[in-house]
C-alpha positions as CSV (number, residue, x, y, z in Angstrom):
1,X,159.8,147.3,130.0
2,X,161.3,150.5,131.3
3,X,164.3,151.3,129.5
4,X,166.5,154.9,128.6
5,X,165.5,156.5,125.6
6,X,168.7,157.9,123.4
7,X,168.0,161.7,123.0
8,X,170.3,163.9,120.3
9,X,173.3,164.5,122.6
10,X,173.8,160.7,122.9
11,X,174.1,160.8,119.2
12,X,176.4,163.6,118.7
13,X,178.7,161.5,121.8
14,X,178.2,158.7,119.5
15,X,179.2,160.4,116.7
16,X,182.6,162.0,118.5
17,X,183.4,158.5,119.3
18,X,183.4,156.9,115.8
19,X,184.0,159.9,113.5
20,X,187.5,158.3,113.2
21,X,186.3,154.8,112.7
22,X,183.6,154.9,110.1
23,X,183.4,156.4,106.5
24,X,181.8,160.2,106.3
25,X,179.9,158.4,103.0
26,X,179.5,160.6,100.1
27,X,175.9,162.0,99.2
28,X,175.3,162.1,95.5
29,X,172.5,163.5,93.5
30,X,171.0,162.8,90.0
31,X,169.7,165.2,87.8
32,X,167.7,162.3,85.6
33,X,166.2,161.0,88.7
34,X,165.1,164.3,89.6
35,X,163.5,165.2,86.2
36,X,161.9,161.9,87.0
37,X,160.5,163.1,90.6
38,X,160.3,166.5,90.2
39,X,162.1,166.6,93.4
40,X,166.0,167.7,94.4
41,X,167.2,164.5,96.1
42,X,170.5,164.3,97.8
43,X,171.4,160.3,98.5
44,X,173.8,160.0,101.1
45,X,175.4,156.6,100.2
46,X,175.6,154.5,103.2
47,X,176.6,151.5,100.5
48,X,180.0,152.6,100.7
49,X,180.4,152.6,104.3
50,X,182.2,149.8,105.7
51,X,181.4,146.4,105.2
52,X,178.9,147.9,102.6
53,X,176.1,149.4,105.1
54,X,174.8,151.6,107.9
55,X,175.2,149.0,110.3
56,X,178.9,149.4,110.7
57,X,177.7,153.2,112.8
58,X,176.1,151.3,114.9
59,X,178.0,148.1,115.8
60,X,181.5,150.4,116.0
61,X,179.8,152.6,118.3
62,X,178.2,149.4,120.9
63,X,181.8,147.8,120.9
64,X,183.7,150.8,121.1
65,X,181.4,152.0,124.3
66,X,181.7,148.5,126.2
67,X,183.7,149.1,129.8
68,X,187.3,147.1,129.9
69,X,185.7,144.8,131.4
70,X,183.4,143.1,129.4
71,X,186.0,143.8,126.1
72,X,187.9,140.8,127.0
73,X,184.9,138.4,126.9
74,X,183.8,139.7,123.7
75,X,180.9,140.7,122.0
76,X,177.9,138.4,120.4
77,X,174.8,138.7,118.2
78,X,172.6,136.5,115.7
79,X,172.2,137.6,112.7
80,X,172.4,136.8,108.7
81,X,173.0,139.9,107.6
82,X,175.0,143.3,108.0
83,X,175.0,143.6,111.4
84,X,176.7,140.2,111.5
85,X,179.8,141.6,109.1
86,X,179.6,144.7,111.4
87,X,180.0,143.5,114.6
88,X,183.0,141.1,113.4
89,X,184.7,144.0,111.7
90,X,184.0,146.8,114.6
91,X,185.6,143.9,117.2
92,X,188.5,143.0,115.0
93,X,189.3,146.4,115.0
94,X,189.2,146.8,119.0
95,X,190.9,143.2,118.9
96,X,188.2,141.6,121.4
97,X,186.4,138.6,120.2
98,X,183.1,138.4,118.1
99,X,181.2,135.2,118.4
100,X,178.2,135.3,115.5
101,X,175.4,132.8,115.2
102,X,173.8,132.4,112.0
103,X,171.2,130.5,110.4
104,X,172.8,127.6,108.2
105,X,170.8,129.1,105.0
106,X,172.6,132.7,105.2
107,X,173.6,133.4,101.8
108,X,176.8,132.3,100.9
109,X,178.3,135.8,100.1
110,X,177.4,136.9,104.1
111,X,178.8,134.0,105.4
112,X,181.6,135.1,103.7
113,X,182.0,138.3,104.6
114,X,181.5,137.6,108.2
115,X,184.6,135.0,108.2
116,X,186.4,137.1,106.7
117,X,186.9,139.7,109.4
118,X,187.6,137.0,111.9
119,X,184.2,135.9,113.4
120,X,183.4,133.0,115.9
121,X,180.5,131.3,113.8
122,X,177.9,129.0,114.7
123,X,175.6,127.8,112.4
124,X,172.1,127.1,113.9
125,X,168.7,126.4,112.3
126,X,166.8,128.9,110.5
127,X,164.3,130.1,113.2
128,X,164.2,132.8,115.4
129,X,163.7,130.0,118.1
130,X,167.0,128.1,117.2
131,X,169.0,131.5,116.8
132,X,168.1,133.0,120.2
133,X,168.8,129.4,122.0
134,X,172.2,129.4,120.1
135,X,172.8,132.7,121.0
136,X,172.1,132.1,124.8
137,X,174.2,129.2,125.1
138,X,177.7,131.3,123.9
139,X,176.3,133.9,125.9
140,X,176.7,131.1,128.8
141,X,180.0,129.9,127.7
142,X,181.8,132.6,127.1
143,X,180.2,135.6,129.1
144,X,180.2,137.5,125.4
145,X,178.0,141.0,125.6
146,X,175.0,140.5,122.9
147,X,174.7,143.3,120.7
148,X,171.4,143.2,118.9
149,X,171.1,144.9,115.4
150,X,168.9,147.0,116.5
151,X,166.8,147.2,119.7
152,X,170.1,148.4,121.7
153,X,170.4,152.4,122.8
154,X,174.1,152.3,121.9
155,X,173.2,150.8,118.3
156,X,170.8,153.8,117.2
157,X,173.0,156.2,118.6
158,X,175.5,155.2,116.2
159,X,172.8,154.7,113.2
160,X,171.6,158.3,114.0
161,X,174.8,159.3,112.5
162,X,174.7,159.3,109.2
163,X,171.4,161.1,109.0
164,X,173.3,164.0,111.2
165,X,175.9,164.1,108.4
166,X,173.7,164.4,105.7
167,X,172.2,167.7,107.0
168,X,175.7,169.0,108.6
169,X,176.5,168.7,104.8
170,X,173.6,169.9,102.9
171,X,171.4,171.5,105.4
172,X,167.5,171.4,106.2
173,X,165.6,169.4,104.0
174,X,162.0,169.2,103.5
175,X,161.6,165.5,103.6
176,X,164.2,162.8,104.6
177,X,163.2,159.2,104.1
178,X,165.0,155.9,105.4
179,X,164.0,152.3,105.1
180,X,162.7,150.4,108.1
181,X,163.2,147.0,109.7
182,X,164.2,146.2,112.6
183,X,163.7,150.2,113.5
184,X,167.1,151.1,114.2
185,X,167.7,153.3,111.2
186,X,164.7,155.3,111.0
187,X,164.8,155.9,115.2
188,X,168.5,157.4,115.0
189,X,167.3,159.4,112.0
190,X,164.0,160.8,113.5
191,X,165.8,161.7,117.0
192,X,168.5,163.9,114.9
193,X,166.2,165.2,112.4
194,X,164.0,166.7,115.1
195,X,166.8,168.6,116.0
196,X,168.7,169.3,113.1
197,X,165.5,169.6,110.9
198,X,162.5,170.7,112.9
199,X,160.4,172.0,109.9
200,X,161.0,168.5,107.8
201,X,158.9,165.3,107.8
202,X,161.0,162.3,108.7
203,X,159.4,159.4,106.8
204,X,160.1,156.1,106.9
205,X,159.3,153.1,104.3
206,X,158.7,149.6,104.0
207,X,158.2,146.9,101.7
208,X,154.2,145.8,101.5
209,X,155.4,142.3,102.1
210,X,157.0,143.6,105.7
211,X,154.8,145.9,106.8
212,X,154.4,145.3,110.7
213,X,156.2,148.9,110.9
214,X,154.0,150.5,109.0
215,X,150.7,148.5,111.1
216,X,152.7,149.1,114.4
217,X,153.1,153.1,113.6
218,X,149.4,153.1,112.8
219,X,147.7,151.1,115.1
220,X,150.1,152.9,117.7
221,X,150.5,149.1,118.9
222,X,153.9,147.2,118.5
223,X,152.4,144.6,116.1
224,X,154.8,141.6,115.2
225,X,156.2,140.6,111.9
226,X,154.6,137.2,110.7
227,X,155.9,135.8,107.6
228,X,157.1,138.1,105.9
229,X,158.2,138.1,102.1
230,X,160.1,140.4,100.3
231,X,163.3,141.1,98.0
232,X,164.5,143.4,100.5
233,X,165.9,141.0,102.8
234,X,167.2,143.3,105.5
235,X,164.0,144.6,106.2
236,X,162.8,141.3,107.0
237,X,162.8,141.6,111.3
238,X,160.3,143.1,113.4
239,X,160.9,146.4,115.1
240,X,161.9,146.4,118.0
241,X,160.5,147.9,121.4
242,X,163.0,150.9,122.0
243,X,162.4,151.3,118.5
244,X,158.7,151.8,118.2
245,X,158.8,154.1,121.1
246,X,161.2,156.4,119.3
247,X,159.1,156.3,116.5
248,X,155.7,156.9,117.9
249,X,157.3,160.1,119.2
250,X,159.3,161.4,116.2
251,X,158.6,159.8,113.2
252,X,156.2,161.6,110.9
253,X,154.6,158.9,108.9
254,X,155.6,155.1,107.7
255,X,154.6,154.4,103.9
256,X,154.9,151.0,101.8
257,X,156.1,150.1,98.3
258,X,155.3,146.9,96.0
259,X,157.8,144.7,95.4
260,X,157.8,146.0,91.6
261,X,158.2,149.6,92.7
262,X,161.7,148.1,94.9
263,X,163.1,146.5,92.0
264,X,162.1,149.1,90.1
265,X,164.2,151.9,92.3
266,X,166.8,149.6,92.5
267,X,167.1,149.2,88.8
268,X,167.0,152.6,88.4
269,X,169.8,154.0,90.8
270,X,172.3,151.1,89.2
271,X,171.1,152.7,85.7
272,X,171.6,156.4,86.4
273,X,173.9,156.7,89.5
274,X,176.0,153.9,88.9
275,X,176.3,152.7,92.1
276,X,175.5,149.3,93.5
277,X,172.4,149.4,96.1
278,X,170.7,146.4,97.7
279,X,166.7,145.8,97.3
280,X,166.4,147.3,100.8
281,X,168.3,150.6,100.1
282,X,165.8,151.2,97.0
283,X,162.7,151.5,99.1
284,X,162.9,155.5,99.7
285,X,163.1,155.8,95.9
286,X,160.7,153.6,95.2
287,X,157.8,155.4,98.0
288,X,158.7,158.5,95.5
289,X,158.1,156.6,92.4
290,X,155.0,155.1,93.4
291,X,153.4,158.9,94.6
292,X,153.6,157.1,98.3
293,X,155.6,160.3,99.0
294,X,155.1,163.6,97.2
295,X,158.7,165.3,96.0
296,X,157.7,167.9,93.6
297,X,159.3,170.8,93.7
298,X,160.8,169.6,97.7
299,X,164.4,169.4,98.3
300,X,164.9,165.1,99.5
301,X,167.2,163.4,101.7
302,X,168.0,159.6,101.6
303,X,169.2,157.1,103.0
304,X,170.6,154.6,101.0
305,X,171.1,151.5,103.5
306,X,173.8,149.2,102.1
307,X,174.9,147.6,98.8
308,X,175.4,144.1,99.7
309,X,173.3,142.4,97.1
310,X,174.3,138.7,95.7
311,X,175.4,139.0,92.2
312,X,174.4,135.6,91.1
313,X,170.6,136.4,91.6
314,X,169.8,139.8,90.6
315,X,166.2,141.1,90.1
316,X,166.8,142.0,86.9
């Protein structure tokens, strides 16, 4: 598939366009943690971004780049997570329609969050099969412009973002890590650290139980996700084509953690930063913790991802 490849200026347009839109996030440090490392980590704190993740960059800026008109027909996606609450908030706030098809076993506090900013849902079964034929059939009804979570040039333009905050902020860093799905994340960031950060490793990490990044990157063949099983739910999809590509070409290495070594991280951020993280934001942490990634004596940049986690059924 031939496609255009976002390059840094795209993401500095992106950034101009939703500066005003989405949280600058704070970026926090811990001196316990990094007696704990031995490195000097800087966590830019993409859990309190809107609608509690990193995903709001990236949905604001798809919506808020579509021509007039396709904004009256609205926007659509499928999704059980973030990107859903994302997409509903970012169209609520350009007042176009979002339509949102999600599997009927979303957790309950996603589905809320999604109705809440004034979402179309559809409820479908919970396969990739039943979601995409959902999806198609509002796409048919309504002439709605999908917006995938991740494999969309306008979507990791605006996920680039927050990783070009973090060094306008703090400068250069020696490493920056960021976890990896679907591939959105970690593309934006390794297009804007390679020019922002040239002499740093941009790293990305994934759960062991997820790792078709991590075989992808190192097989240099897009290898699919099949079954995967992990506490960190929104790294659960496979990456996507654009994705890979970017990643191939700018992406220094892709590490895994054990499930422990998430809940772990997790456990540990909520201890000493007092912040609330989801499983999927601990992963950077957690490569640290289990040597994956050496620190000592570096100065770190991370990414924490989001901090929607369901309270009823923590990990510890």
């Amino acid at each position: 598939m031939i496609f255009k490849i976002p390059e840094f200026e795209d993401i500095i347009e992106a950034h101009e366009r939703i500066k005003s839109l989405a949280h600058r996030t704070p970026v926090l440090t811990s001196q316990s943690i990094n007696e704990i490392t031995g490195g000097k980590l800087f966590f830019k704190c993409e859990n309190l971004q809107k609608v509690g993740a990193f995903k709001y960059r990236g949905a604001c800026n798809a919506v808020f780049s579509l021509p007039k008109n396709q904004l009256l027909k609205g926007v659509c996606t499928h999704s059980s997570g973030n990107h859903a609450a994302a997409l509903a908030l970012a169209a609520r706030v350009k007042n176009i329609p979002a339509y949102i098809v999600m599997p009927e076993n979303a957790p309950a506090i996603k589905k809320k969050a999604v109705e809440s900013y004034g979402a179309r849902i559809t409820y479908c079964r919970p396969t990739l099969e039943s979601r995409e034929q959902t999806l198609l059939e509002i796409q048919d009804r309504t002439g709605a412009k999908e917006v995938h979570p991740y494999n969309n040039f306008q979507v990791i333009c605006g996920q680039g973002t927050a990783t070009k905050e973090l060094i306008e902020d703090y400068g250069e860093f020696d490493v920056i890590l960021c976890p990896v799905g679907g591939g959105g994340l970690l593309s934006g960031s390794s297009i804007v650290s390679r020019a922002l950060n040239p002499k740093g490793l941009i790293i990305g990490v994934e759960p062991e139980g997820a790792d078709d990044a991590y075989r992808s990157f190192h097989s240099n063949m897009l290898v699919p996700s099949i079954n995967p099983n992990t506490i960190a739910d929104g790294l659960l999809t496979s990456v996507g084509e654009m994705n890979f590509r970017i990643i191939q070409r700018k992406t220094d290495e892709i590490v895994t953690v054990s499930e422990r070594g998430i809940i772990r991280a997790m456990r540990l951020i909520w201890e000493r930063m007092k912040i609330i993280i989801e499983p999927s934001a601990a992963v950077p942490l957690a490569a640290i913790l289990e040597n994956k990634v050496d620190v000592t004596n570096k100065k770190v940049g991370i990414i924490l991802s989001g901090g929607n986690v369901d309270l009823e059924n923590l990990p510890f």
